[in-house]
Biopython code that builds the backbone (N, CA, C, O; Angstrom):
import numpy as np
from Bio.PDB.StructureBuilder import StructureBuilder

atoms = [
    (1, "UNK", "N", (0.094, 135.762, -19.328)),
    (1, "UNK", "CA", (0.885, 136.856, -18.816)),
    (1, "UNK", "C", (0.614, 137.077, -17.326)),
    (1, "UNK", "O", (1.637, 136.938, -16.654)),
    (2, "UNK", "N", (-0.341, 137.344, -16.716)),
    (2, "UNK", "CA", (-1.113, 137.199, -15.404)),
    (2, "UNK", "C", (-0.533, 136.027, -15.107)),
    (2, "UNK", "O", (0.405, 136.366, -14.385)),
    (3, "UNK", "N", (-0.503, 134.772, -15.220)),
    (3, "UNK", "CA", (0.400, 133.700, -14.208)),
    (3, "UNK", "C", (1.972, 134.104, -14.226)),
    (3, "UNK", "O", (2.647, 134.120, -13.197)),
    (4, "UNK", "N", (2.350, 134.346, -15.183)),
    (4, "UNK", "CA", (3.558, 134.904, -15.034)),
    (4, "UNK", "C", (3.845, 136.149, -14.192)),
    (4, "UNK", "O", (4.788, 136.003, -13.415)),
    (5, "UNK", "N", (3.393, 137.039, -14.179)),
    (5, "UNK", "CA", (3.804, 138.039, -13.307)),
    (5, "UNK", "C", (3.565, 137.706, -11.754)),
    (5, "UNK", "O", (4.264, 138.139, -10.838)),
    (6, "UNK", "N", (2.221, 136.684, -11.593)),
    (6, "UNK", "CA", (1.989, 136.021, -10.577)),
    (6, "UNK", "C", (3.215, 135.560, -9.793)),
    (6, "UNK", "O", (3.744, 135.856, -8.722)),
    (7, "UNK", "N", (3.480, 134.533, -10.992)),
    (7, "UNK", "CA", (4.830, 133.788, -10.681)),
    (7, "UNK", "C", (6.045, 134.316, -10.256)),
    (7, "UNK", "O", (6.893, 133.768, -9.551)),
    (8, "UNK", "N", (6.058, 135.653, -10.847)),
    (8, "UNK", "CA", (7.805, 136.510, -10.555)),
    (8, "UNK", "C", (7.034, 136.953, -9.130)),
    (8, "UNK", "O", (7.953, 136.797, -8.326)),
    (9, "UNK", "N", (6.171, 137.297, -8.550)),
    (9, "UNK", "CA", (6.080, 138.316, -7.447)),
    (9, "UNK", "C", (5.817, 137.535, -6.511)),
    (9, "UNK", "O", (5.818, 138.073, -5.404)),
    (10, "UNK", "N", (5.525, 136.149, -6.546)),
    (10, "UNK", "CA", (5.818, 135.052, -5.851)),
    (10, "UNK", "C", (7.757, 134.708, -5.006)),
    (10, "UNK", "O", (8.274, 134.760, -3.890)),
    (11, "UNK", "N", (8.201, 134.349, -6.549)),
    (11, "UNK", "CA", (9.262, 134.508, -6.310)),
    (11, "UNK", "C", (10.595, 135.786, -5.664)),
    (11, "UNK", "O", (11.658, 135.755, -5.043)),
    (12, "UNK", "N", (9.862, 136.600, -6.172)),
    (12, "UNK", "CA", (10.706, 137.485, -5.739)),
    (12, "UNK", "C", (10.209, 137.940, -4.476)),
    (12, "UNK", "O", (10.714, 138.996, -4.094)),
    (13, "UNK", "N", (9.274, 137.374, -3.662)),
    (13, "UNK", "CA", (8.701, 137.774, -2.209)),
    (13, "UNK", "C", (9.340, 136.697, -1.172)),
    (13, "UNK", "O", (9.709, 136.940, -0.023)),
    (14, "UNK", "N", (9.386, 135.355, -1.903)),
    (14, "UNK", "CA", (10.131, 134.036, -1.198)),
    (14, "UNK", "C", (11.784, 134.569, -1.236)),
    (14, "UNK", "O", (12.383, 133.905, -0.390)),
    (15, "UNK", "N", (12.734, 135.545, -1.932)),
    (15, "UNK", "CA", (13.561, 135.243, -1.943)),
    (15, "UNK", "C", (13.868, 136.741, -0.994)),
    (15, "UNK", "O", (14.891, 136.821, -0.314)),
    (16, "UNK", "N", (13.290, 137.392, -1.027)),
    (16, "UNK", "CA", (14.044, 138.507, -0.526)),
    (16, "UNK", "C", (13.700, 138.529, 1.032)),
    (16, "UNK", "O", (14.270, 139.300, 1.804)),
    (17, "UNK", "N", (12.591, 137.497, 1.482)),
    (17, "UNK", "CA", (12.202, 137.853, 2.947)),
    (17, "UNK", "C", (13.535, 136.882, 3.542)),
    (17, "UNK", "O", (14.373, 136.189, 2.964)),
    (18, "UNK", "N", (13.268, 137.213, 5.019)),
    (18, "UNK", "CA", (14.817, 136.466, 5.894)),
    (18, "UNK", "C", (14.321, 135.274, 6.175)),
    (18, "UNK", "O", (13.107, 135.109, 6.058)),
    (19, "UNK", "N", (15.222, 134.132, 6.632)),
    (19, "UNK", "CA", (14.862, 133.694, 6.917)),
    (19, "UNK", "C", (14.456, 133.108, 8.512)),
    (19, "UNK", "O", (15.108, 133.632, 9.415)),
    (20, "UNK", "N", (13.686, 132.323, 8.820)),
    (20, "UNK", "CA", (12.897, 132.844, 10.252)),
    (20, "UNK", "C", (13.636, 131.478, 11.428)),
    (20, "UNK", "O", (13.146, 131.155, 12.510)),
    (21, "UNK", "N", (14.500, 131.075, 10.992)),
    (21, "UNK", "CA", (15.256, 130.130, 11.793)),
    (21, "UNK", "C", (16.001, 130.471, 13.022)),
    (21, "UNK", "O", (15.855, 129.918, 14.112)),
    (22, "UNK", "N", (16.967, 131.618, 12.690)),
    (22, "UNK", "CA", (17.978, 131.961, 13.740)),
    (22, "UNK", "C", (17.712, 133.536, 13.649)),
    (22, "UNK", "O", (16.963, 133.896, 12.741)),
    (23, "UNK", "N", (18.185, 134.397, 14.396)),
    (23, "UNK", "CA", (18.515, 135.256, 14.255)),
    (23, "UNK", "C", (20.015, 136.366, 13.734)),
    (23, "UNK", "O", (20.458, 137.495, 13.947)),
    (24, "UNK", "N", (20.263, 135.399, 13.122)),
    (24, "UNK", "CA", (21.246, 135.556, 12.170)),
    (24, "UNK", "C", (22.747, 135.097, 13.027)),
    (24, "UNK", "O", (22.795, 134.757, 14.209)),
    (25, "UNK", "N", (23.682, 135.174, 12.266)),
    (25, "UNK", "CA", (25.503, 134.851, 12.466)),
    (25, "UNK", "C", (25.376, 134.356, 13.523)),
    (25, "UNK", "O", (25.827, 134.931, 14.513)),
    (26, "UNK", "N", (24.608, 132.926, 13.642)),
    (26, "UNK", "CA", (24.892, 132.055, 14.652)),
    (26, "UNK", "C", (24.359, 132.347, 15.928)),
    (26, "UNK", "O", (24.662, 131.539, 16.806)),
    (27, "UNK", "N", (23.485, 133.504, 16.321)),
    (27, "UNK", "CA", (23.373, 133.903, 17.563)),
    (27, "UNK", "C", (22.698, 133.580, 18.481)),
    (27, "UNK", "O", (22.338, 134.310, 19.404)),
    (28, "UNK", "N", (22.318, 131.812, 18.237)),
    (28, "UNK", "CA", (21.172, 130.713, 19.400)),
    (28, "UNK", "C", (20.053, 131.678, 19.617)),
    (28, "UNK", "O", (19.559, 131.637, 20.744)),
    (29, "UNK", "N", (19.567, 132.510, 18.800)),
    (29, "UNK", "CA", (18.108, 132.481, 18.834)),
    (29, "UNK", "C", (17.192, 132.358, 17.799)),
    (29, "UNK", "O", (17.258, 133.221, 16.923)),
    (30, "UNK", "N", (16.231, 131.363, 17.677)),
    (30, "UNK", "CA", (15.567, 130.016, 17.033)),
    (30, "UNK", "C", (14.123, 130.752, 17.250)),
    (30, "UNK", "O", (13.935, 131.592, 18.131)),
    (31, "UNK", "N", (13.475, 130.467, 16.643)),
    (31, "UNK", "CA", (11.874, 130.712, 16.075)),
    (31, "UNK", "C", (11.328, 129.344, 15.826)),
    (31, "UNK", "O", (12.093, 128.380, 15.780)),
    (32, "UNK", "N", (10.068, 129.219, 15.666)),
    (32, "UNK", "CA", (9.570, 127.629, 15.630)),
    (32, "UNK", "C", (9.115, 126.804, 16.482)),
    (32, "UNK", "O", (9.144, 127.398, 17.560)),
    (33, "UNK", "N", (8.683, 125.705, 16.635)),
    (33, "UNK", "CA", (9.124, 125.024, 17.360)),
    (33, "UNK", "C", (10.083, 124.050, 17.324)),
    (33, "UNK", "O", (10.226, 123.564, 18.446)),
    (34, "UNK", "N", (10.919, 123.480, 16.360)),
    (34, "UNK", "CA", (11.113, 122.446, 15.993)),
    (34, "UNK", "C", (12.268, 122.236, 16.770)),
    (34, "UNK", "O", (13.243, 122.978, 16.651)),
    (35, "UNK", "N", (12.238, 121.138, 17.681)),
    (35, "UNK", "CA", (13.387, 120.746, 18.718)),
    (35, "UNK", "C", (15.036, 120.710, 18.388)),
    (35, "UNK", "O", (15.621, 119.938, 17.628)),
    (36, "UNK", "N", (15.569, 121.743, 19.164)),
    (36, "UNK", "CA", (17.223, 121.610, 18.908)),
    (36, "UNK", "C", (17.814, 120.018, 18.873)),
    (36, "UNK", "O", (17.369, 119.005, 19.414)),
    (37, "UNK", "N", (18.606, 120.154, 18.299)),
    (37, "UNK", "CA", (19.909, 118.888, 18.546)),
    (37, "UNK", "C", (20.602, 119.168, 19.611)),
    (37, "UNK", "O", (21.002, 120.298, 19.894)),
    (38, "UNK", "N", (20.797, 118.112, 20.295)),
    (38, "UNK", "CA", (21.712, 118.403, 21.657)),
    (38, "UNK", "C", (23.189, 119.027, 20.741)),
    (38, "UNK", "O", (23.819, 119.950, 21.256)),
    (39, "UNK", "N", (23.473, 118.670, 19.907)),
    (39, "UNK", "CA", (25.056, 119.486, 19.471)),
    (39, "UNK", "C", (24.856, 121.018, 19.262)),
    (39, "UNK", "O", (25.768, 121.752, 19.643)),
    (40, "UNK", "N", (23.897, 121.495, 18.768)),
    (40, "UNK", "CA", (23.313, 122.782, 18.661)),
    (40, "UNK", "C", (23.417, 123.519, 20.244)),
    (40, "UNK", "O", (24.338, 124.236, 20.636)),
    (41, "UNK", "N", (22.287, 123.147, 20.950)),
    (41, "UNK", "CA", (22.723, 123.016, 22.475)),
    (41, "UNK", "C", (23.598, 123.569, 22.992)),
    (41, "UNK", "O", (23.570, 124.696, 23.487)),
    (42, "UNK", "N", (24.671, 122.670, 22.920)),
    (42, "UNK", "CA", (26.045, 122.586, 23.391)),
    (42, "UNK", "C", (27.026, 123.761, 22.720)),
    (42, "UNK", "O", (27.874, 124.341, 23.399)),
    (43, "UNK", "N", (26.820, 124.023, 21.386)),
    (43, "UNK", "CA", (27.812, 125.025, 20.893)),
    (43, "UNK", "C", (26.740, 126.391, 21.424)),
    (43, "UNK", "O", (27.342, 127.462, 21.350)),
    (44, "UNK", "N", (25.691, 126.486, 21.793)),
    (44, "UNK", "CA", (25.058, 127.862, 22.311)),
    (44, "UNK", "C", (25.615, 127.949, 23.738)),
    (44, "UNK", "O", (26.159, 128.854, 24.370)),
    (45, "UNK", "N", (25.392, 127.097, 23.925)),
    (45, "UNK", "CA", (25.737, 127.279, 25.006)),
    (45, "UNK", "C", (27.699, 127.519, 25.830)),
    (45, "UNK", "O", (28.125, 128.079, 26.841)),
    (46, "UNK", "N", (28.369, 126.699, 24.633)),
    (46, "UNK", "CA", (29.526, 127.588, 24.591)),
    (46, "UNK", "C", (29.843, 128.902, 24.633)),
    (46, "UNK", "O", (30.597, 129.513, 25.391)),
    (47, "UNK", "N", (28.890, 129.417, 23.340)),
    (47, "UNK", "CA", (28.971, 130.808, 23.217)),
    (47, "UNK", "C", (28.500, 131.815, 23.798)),
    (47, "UNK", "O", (28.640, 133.013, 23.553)),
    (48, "UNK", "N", (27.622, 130.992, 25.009)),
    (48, "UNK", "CA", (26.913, 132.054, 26.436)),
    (48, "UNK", "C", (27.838, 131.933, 26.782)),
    (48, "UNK", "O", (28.425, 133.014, 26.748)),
    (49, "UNK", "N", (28.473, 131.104, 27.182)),
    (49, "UNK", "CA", (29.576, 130.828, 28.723)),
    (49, "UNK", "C", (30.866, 131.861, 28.039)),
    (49, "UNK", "O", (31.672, 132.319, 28.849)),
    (50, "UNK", "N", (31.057, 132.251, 26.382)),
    (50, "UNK", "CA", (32.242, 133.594, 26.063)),
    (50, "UNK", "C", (31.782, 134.482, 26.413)),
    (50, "UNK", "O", (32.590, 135.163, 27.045)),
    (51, "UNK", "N", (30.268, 135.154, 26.313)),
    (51, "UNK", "CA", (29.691, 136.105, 26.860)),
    (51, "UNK", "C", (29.782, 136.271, 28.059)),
    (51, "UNK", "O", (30.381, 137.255, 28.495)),
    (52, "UNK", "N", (29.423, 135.692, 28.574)),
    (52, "UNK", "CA", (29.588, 135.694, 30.196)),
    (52, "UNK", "C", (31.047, 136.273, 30.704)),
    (52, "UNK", "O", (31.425, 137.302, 31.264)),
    (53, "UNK", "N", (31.658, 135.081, 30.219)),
    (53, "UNK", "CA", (33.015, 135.671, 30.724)),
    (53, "UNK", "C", (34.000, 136.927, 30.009)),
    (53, "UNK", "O", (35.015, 137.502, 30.402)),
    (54, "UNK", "N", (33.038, 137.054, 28.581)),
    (54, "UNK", "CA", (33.660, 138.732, 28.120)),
    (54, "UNK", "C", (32.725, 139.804, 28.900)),
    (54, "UNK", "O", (33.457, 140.778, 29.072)),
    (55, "UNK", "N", (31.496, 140.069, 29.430)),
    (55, "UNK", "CA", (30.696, 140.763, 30.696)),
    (55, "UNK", "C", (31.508, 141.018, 31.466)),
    (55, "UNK", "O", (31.608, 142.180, 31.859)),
    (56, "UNK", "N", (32.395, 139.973, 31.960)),
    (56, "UNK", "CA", (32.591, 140.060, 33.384)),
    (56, "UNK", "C", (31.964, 139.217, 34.644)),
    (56, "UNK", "O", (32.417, 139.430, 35.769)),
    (57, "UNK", "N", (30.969, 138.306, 34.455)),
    (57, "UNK", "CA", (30.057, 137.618, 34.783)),
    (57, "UNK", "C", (30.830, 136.666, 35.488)),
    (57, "UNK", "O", (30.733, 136.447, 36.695)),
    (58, "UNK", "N", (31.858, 135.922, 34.437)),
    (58, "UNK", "CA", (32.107, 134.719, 35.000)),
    (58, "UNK", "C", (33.836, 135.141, 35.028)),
    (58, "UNK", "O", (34.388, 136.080, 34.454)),
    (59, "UNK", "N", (34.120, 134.636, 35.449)),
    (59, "UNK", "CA", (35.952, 134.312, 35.901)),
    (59, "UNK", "C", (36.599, 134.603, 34.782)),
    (59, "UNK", "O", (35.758, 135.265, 34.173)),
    (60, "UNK", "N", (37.554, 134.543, 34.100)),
    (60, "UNK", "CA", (38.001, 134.344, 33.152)),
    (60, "UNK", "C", (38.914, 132.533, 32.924)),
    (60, "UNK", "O", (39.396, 132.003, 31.923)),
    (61, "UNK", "N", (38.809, 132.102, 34.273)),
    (61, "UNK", "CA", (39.059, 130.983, 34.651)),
    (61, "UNK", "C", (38.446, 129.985, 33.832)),
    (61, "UNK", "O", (39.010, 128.930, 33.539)),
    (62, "UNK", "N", (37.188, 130.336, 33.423)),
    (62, "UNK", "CA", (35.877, 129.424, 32.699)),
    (62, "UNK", "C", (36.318, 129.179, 31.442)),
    (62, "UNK", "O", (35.743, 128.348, 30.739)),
    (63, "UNK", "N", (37.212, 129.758, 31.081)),
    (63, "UNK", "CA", (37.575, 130.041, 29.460)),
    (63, "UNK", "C", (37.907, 128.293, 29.026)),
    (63, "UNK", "O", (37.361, 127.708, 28.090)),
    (64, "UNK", "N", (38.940, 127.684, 29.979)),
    (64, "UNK", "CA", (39.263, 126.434, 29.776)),
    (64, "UNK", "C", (37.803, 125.300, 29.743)),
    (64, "UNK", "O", (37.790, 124.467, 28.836)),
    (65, "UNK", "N", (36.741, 125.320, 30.651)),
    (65, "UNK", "CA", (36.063, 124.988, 30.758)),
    (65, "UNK", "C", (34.837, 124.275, 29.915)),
    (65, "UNK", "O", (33.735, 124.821, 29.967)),
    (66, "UNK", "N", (35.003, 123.027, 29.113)),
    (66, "UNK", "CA", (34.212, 122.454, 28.728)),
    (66, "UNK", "C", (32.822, 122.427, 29.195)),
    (66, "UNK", "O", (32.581, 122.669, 30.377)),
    (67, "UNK", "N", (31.580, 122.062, 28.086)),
    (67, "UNK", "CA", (30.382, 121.316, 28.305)),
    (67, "UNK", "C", (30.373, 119.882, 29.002)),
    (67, "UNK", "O", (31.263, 119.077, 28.723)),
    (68, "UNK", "N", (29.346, 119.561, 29.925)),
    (68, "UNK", "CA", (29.547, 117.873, 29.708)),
    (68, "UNK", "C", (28.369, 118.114, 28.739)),
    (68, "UNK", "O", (28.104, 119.296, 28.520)),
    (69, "UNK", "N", (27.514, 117.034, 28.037)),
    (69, "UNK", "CA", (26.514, 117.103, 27.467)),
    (69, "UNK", "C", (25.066, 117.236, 27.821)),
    (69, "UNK", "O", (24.614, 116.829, 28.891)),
    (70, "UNK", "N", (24.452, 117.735, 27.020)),
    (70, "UNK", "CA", (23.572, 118.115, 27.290)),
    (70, "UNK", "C", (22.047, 117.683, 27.770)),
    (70, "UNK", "O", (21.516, 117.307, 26.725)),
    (71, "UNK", "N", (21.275, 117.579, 28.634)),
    (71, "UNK", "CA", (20.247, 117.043, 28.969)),
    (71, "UNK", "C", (18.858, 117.367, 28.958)),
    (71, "UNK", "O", (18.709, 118.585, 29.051)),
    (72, "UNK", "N", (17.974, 116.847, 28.894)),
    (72, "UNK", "CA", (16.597, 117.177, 29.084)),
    (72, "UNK", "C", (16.090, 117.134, 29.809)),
    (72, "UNK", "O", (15.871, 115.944, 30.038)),
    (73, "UNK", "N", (15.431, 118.022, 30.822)),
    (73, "UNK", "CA", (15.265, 117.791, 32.239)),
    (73, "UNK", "C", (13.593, 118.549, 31.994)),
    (73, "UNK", "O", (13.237, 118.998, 30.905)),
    (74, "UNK", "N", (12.633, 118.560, 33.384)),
    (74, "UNK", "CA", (11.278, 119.385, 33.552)),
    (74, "UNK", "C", (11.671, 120.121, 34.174)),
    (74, "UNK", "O", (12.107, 119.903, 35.304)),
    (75, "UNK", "N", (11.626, 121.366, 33.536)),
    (75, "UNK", "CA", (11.655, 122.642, 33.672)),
    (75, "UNK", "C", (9.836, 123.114, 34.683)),
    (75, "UNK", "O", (8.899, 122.451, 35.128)),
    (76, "UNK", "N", (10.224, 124.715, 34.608)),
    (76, "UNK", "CA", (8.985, 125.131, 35.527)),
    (76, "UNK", "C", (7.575, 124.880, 34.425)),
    (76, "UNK", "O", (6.498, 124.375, 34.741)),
    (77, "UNK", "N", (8.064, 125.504, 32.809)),
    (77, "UNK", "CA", (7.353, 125.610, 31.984)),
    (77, "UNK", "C", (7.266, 124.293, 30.640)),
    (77, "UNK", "O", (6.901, 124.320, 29.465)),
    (78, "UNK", "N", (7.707, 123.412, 31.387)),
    (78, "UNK", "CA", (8.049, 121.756, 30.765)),
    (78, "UNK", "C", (9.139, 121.670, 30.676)),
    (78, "UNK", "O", (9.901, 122.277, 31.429)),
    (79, "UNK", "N", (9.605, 120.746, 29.555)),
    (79, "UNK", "CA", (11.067, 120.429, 28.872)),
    (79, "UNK", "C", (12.077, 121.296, 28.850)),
    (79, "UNK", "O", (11.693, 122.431, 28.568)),
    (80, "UNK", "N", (13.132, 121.206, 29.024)),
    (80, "UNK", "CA", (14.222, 122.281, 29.268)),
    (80, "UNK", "C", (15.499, 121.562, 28.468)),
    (80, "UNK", "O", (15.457, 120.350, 28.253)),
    (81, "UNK", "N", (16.460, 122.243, 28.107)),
    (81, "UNK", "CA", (17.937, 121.721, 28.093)),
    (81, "UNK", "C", (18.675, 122.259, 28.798)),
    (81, "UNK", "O", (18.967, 123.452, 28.711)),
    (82, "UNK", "N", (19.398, 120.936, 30.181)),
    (82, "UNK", "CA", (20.414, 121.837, 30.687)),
    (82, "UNK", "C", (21.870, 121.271, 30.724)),
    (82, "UNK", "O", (21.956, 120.057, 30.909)),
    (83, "UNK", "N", (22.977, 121.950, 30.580)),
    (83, "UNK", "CA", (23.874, 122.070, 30.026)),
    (83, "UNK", "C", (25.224, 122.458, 31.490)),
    (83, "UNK", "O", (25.451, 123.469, 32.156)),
    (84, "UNK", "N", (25.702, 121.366, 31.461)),
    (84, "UNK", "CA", (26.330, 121.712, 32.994)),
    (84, "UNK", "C", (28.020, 121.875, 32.662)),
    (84, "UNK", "O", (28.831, 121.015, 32.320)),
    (85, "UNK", "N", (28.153, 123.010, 32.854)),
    (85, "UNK", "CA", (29.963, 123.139, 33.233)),
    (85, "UNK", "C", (30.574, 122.833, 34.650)),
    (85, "UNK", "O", (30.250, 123.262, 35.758)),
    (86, "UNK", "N", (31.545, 121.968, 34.271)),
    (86, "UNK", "CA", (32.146, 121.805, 35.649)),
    (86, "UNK", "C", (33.769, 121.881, 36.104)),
    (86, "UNK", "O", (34.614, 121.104, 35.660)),
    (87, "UNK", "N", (34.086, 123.083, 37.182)),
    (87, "UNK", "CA", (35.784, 123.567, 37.207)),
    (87, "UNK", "C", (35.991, 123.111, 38.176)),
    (87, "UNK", "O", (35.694, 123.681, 39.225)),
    (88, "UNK", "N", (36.503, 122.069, 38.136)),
    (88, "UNK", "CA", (37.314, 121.647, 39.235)),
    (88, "UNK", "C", (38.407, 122.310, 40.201)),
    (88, "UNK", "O", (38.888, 122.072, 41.309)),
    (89, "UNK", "N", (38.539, 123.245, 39.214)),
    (89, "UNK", "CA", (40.072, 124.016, 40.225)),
    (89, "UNK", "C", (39.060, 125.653, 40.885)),
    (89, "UNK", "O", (39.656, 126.728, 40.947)),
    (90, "UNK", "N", (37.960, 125.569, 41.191)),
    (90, "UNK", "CA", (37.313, 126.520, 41.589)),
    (90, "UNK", "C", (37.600, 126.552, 42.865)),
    (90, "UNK", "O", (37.894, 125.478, 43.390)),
    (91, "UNK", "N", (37.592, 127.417, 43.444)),
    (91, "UNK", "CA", (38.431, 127.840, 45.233)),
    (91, "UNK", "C", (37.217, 127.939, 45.766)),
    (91, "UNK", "O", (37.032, 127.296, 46.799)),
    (92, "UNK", "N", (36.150, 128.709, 45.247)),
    (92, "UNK", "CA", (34.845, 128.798, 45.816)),
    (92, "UNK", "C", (33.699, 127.012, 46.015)),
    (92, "UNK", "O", (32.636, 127.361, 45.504)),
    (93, "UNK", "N", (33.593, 126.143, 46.278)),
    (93, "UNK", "CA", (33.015, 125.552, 45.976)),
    (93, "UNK", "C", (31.571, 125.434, 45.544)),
    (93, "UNK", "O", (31.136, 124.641, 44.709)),
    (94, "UNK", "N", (30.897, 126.325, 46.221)),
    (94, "UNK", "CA", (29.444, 126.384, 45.921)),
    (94, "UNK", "C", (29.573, 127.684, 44.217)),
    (94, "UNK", "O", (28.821, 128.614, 43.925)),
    (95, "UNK", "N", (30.781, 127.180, 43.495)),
    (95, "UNK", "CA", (30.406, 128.104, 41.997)),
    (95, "UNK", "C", (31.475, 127.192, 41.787)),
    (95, "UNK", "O", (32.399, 127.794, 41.240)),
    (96, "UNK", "N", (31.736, 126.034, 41.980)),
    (96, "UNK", "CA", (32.274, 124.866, 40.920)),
    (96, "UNK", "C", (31.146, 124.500, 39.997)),
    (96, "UNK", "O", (31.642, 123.901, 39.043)),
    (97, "UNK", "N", (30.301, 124.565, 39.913)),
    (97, "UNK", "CA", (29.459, 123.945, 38.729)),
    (97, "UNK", "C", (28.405, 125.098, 38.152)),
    (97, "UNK", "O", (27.824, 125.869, 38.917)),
    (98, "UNK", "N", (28.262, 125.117, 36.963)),
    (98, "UNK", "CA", (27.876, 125.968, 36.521)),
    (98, "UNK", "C", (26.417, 125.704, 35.443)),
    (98, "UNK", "O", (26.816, 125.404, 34.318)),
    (99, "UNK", "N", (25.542, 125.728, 35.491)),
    (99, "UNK", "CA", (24.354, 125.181, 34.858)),
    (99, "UNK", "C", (24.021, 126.556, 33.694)),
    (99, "UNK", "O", (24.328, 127.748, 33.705)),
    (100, "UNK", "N", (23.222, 125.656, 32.711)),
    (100, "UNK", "CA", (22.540, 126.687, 31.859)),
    (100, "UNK", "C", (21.772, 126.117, 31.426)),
    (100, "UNK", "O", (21.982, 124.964, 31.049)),
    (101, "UNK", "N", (20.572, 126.719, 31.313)),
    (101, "UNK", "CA", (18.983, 126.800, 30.699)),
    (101, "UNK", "C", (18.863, 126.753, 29.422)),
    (101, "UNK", "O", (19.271, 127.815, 28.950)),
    (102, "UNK", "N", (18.430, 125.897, 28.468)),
    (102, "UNK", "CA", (17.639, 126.357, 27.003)),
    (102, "UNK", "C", (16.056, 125.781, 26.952)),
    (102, "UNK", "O", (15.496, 124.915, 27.625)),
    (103, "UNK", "N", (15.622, 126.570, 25.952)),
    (103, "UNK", "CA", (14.538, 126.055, 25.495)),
    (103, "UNK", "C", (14.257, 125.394, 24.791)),
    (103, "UNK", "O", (14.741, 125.838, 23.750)),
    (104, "UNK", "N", (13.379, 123.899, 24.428)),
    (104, "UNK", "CA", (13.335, 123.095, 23.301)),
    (104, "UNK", "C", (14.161, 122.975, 22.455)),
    (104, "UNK", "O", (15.028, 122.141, 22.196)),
    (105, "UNK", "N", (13.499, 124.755, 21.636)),
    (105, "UNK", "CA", (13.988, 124.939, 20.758)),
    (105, "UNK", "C", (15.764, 125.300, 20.389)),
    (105, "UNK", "O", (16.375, 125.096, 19.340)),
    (106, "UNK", "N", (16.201, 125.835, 21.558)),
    (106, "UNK", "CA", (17.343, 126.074, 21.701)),
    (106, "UNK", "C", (17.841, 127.422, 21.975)),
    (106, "UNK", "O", (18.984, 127.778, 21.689)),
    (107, "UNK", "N", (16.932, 128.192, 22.554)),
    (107, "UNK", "CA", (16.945, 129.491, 23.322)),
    (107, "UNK", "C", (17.729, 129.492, 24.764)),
    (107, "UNK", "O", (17.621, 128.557, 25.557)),
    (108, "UNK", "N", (18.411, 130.479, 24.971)),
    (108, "UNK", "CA", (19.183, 130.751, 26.372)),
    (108, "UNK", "C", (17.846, 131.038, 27.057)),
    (108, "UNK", "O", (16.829, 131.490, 26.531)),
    (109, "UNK", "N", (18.056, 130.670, 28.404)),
    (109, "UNK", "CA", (16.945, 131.169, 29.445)),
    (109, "UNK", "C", (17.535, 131.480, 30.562)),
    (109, "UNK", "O", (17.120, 132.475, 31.156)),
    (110, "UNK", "N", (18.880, 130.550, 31.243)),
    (110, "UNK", "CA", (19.253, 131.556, 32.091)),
    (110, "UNK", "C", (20.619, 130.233, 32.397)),
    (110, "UNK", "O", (20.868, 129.225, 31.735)),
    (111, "UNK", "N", (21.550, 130.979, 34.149)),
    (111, "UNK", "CA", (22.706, 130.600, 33.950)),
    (111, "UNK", "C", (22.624, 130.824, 35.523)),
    (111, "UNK", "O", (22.116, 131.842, 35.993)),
    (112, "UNK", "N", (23.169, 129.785, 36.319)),
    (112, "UNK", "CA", (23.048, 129.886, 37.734)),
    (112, "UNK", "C", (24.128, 128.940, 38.583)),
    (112, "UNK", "O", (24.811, 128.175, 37.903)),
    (113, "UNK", "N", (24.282, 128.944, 39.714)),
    (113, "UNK", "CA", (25.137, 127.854, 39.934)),
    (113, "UNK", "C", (24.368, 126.990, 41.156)),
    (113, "UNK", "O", (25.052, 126.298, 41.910)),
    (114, "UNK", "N", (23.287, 127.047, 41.269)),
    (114, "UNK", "CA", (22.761, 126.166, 41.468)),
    (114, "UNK", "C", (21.811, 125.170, 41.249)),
    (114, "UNK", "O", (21.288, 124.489, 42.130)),
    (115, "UNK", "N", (21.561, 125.091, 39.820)),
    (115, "UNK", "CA", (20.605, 123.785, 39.104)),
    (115, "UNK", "C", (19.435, 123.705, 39.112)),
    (115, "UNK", "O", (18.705, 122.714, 39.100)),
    (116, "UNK", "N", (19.122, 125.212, 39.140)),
    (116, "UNK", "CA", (17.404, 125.608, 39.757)),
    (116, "UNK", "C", (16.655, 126.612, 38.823)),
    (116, "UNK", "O", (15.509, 126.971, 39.095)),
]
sb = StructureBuilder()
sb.init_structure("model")
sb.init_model(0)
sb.init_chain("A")
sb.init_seg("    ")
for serial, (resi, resn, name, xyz) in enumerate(atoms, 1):
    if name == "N":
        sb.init_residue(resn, " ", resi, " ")
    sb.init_atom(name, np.array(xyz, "f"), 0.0, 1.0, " ", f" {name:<3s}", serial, name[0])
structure = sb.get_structure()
């Protein structure tokens, strides 16, 4: 009887806690370490660049604006993923290209237009 009740309060502790991957409905923030997929990457980083431009941040111009793919570069604090948009029909030139930061794991870190 004692392994059994063991057993249910086991189970019923594994099922009701969250789980520690994302922070839920997709929202690119990751716990762990275990290294993103560059496709992972790339769709977070889509979904910064809607933020951005629902803020107010970015143009609304950006909307058309593809990923190229994504890279691994040395960051200040090591390994980085960065993730470069590029608008050709930008009037400004020094904000034709648009960079973004992740972590390993696949965390936003930041968004700049100059690659730094």
């Amino acid at each position: 009887m004692k392994q059994f009740v063991s057993t249910f309060a086991a189970l019923a502790a594994l099922s009701l806690s969250a789980p520690a991957f994302a922070g839920g409905e997709g929202d690119c923030h990751f716990h762990g370490s275990t290294p993103a997929k560059a496709e992972t990457v790339s769709g977070c980083a889509v979904k910064r660049q809607q933020q951005l431009i629902a803020s107010g941040k970015l143009d609304k111009s950006w909307q058309a604006v593809k990923p190229a793919a994504p890279e691994q570069v040395d960051g200040q604090k090591g390994k980085e993923w960065k993730v470069t948009f590029k608008d050709a029909a930008a009037t400004d030139k020094s904000k034709e290209t648009l960079y973004m930061f992740f972590t390993p794991q696949g965390n936003f870190i930041a968004a700049n237009f100059t690659g730094n």
